[in-house]
C-alpha positions in Angstrom: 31.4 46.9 16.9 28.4 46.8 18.7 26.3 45.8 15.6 28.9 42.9 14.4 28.9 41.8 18.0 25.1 41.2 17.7 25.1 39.7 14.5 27.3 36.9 15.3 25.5 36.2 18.6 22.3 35.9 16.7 23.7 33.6 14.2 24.9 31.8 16.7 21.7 31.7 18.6 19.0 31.1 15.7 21.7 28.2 14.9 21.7 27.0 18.1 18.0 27.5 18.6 17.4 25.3 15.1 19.4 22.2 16.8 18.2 22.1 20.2 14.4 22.2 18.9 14.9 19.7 16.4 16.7 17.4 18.6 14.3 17.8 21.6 11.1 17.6 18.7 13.4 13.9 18.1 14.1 13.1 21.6 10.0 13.7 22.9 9.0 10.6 20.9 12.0 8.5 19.2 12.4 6.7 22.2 9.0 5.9 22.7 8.3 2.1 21.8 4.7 2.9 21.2 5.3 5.6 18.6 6.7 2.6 15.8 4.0 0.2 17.2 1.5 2.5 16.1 3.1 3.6 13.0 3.3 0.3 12.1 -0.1 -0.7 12.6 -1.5 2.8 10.9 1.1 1.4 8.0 -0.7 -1.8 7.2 2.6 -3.5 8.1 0.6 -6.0 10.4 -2.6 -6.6 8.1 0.3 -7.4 5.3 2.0 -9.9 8.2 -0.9 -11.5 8.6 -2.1 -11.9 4.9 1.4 -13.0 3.6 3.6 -14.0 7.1 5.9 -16.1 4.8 7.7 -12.7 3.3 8.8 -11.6 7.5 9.1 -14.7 9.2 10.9 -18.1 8.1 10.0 -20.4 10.7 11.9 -23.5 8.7 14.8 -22.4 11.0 13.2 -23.7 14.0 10.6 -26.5 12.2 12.9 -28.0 9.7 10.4 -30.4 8.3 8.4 -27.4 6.4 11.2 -27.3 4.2 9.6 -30.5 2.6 6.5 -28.5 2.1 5.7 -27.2 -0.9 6.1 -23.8 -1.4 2.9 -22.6 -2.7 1.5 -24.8 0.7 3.8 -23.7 3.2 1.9 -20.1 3.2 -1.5 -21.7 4.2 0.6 -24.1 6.7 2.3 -20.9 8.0 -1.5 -18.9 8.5 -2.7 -22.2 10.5 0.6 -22.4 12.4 0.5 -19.0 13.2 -2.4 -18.1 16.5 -4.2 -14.5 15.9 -2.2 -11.5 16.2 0.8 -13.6 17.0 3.2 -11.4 14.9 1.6 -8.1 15.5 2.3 -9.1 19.8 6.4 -10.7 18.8 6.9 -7.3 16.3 5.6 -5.4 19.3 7.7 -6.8 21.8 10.5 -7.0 19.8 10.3 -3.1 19.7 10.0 -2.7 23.0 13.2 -4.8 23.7 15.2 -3.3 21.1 14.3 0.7 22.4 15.1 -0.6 25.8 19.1 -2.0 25.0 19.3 0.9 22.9 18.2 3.3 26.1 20.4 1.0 28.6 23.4 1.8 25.7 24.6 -1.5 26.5 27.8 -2.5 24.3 26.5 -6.4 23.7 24.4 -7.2 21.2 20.6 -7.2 22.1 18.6 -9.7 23.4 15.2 -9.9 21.7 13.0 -12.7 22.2 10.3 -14.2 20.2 8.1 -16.6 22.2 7.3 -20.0 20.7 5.1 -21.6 23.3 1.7 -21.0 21.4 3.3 -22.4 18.3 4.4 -25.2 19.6 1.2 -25.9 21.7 -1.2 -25.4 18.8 1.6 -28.1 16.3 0.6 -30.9 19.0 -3.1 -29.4 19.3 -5.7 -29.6 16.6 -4.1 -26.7 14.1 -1.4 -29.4 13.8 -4.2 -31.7 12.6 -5.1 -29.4 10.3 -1.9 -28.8 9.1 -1.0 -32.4 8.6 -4.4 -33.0 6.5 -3.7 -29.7 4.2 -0.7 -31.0 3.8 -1.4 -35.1 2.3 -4.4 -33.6 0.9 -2.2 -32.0 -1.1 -0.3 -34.4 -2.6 -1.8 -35.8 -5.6 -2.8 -39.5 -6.7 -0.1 -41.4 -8.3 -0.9 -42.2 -12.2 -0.6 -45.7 -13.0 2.8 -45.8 -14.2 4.3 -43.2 -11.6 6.3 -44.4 -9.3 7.1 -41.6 -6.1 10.1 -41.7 -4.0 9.4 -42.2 -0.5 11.6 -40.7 2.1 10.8 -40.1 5.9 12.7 -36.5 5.2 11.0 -35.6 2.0 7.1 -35.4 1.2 6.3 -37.8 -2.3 5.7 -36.1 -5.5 2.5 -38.4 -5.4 0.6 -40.7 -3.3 -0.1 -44.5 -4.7 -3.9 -45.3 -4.8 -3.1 -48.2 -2.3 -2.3 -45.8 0.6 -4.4 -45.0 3.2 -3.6 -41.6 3.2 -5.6 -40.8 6.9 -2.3 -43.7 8.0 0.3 -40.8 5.6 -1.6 -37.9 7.9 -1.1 -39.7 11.2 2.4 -40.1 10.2 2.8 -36.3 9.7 1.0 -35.6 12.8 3.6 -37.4 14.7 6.6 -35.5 12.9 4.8 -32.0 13.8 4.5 -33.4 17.2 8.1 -34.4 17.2 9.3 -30.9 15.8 7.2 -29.1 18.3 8.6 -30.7 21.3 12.0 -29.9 19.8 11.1 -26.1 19.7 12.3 -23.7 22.5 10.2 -21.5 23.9 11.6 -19.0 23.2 14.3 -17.9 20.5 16.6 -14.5 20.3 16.0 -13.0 17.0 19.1 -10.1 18.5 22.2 -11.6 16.2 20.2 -11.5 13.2 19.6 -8.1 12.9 21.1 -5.9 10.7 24.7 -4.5 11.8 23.5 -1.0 12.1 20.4 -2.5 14.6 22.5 -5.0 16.3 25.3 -2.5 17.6 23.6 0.9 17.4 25.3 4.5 16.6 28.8 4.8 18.1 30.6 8.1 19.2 34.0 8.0 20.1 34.2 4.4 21.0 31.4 4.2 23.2 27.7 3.3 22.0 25.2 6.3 22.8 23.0 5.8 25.2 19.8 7.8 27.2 22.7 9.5 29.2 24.7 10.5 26.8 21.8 11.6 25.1 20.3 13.5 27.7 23.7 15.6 28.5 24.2 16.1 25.2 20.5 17.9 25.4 21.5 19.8 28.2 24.3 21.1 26.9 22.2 22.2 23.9 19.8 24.1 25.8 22.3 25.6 28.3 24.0 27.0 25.7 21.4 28.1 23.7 20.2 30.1 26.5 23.4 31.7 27.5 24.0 33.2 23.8 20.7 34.2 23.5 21.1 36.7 26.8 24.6 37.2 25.7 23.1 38.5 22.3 20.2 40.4 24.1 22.9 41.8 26.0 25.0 43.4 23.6 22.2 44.4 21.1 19.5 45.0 23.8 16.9 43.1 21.6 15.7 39.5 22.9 12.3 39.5 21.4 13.9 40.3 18.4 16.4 37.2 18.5 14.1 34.8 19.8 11.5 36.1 17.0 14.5 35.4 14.1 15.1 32.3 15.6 11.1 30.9 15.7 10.8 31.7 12.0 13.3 29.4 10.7 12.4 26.8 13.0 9.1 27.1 11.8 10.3 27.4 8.1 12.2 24.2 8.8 10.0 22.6 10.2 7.6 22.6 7.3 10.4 21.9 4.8 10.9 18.7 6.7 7.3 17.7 7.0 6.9 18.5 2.9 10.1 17.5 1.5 11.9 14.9 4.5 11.6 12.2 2.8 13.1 13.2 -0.4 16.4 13.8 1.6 16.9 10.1 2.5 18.6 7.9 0.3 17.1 4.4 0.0 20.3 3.0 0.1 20.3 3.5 4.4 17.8 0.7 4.3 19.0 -1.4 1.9 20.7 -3.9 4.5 16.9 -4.7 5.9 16.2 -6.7 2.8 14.1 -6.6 -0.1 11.0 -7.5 2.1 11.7 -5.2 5.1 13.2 -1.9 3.4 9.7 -0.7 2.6 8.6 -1.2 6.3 11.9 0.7 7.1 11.3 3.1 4.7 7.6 3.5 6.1 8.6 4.2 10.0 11.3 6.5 8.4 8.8 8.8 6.3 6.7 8.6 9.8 9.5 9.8 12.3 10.7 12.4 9.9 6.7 13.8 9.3 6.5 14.0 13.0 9.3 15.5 13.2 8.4 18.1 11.0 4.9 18.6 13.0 6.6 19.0 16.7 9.5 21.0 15.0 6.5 23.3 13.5 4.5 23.4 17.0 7.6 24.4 18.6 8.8 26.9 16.1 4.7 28.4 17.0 5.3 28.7 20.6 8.6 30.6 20.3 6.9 32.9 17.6 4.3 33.5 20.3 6.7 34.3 23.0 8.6 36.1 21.0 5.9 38.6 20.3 5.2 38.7 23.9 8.9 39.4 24.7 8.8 42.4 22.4 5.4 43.8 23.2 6.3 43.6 27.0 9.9 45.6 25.9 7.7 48.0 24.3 5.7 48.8 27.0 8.2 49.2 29.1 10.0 52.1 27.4 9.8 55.2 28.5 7.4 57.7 26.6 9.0 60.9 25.7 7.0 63.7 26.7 5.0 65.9 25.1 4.8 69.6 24.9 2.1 72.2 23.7 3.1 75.0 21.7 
């Protein structure tokens, strides 16, 4: 009775032992703003940003008059538009904001800001300029017998000889000027997110939190611990529990670090679009790796103790003694 009793406690415990590490392994960096910042940035996503903004950020929502653009132009209008590191600061932030409402477990949706100010100064500074001569440049010299439809909405296929096109950029100078005073300074990106990113996990009706996270944790610990000396009672062995438990935490810990990835289906990012599933997919492969590396750091320092545990029992037991013939 003795023996079974043992058995199921150390189930128990080395089951126990498996969640609580993996889920304090999670909770030591998921909720650290920094960590996706970084793996971001180690990623390439921001270099790719940069290079090609147009595939993350559409800002024909807020400056309707690129819609008129071109397509293949709107990319270099987009680079000039756009000041140095701007997406790389608004991804950042963004982030930051998001961790936070998720932390607060608020129920609303989340408030996430992108700040315009910089693209609206540098549309009535000299990048607007800029902008406005790429733009007529552009647009090619009408052939003799082409006649191009002139709209104040819509750019011309061509531009007649006759124009004075510096007249054409001055025109689209004023318009950027125009749009840029019409821009706020800042706008919510929050209700465009994805559903599962705009209203975050759920358990039983209420949105989970840093409290509910952190009891949960305590819970997990607390009762961890007690089976562990319940089980140490009974079978009078806690290095020996502790040391079953550290090996498959450490076993686990490397099959998540090696093989992770392979046990999440792309289809859990398939509502970020076709543009930001492999970003997804890229702080995904990141969380779970370091996952696997604290898991297996952890699973180390139990192993450790454990062989401490059971070197100290086995100095304490008494020697029988010996007797000379």
């Amino acid at each position: 009775m003795q023996k079974l009793g043992t058995l199921l406690f150390g189930i128990i415990f080395v089951m126990l032992l498996l969640i609580t590490t993996l889920a304090l392994s999670l909770r030591s960096f998921v909720l650290d703003p920094s960590f996706y910042v970084s793996t971001l940035k180690a990623k390439g996503v921001f270099q790719r940003l940069a290079q090609d903004p147009l595939r993350f950020v559409d800002l024909t929502d807020q400056i309707p008059q690129l819609a008129a653009v071109p397509a293949q132009l709107q990319q270099q209008v987009v680079t000039t538009i756009l000041p140095a590191d701007w997406l790389e600061k608004q991804m950042s932030t963004a982030v930051q904001a998001w961790v936070e409402w998720f932390v607060a477990g608020d129920s609303s949706t989340p408030e996430i800001q992108i700040d315009l100010r910089q693209i609206r100064d540098r549309l009535q500074g000299p990048p607007g300029l800029q902008v406005a001569n790429e733009v007529v440049n552009a647009i090619p010299t009408c052939a003799a017998d082409q006649q191009p439809k002139l709209s104040f909405g819509q750019l011309p296929d061509c531009i007649p000889a006759v124009f004075d096109r510096n007249a054409i950029i001055d025109q689209v100078t004023q318009m950027l000027t125009a749009a840029a005073k019409q821009l706020p300074s800042q706008y919510d990106v929050g209700s465009r997110l994805p559903l599962g990113a705009r209203f975050g996990p759920t358990f039983n009706g209420q949105r989970v939190g840093l409290t509910m996270i952190n009891s949960t944790l305590w819970v997990l610990v607390l009762g961890t611990i007690g089976v562990w000396v319940i089980g140490a009672l009974i079978g009078g062995r806690m290095g020996g529990l502790l040391l079953a438990g550290s090996i498959v935490v450490l076993s686990t810990g490397v099959i998540i670090y090696v093989f992770g990835m392979a046990l999440v289906p792309p289809a859990w990012f398939a509502d970020l679009g076709s543009e930001l599933s492999p970003i997804g997919r890229s702080v995904a492969q990141a969380l779970i790796q370091q996952l696997g590396v604290r898991s297996i750091f952890c699973g180390a320092v139990l192993f450790i103790g454990s062989l401490g545990l059971i070197g100290l029992g086995a100095l304490q037991k008494p020697h029988s003694p010996q007797y000379r013939s």
